[in-house]
C-alpha positions, 0 to 999 in steps of 0.5 A: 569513464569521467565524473560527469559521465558517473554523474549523469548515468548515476541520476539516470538511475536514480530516476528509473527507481522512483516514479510519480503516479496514481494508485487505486486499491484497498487501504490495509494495515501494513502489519496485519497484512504482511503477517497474513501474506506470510501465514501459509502452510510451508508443506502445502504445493498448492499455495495459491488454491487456498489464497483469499486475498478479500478475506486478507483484506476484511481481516487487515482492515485499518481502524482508528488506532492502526499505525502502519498502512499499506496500499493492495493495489486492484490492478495487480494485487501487489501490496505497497508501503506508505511512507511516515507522512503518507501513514499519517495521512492514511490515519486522519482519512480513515479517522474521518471516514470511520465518522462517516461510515455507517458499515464499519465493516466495507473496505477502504478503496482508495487513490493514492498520488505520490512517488513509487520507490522500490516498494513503498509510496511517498504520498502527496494525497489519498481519497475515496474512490466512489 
């Protein structure tokens, strides 16, 4: 196989990992999420009985000092990373929106727009869904 072909399949790929997209779903704290994803009994078959993913996400709701942020997306539940910059984005939005907000306890449903790659969202923007 020539270089240029190695190349050319090597970019092919590199595409196929990494896509630009819109993202609807509750904003959470990374941390807290992923340690609540991780908490169920190990000796209990049935995992998915005793799952409240609502109740995940009220307990995981950022606040003004969360650092870390992920996206639990509404379509499928599949929770997603935001990069350094998008964290930083996601810290101002909830900053502003926690002025805002009257019920300190509502969920942040938001639109994310970046690049999807493997599991984590290089973030152009974030706004509330309405």
């Amino acid at each position: 196989m020539g270089l240029i072909t190695r190349l050319g399949a090597l970019l092919c790929l590199g595409a196929a990992l990494s896509f630009a997209g819109s993202w609807s779903g509750f904003l959470v704290d990374s941390k807290c999420y992923e340690s609540e994803q991780s908490n169920i009994n190990p000796f209990d078959g049935s995992t998915y009985v005793d799952y409240d993913r609502a109740l995940q996400i009220r307990t995981c709701r950022p606040t003004a000092h969360t650092k870390s942020f992920a996206l639990v997306k509404q379509e499928d539940g599949v929770s997603v990373k935001l990069d350094p910059a998008g964290n930083a984005k996601a810290a101002d939005f909830v900053r502003q929106a926690g002025k805002k907000s009257h019920d300190k306890k509502s969920y942040f449903v938001v639109t994310v727009t970046g690049e999807m790659s493997k599991d984590t969202v290089k973030v152009d923007s974030i706004s509330r869904v309405r």
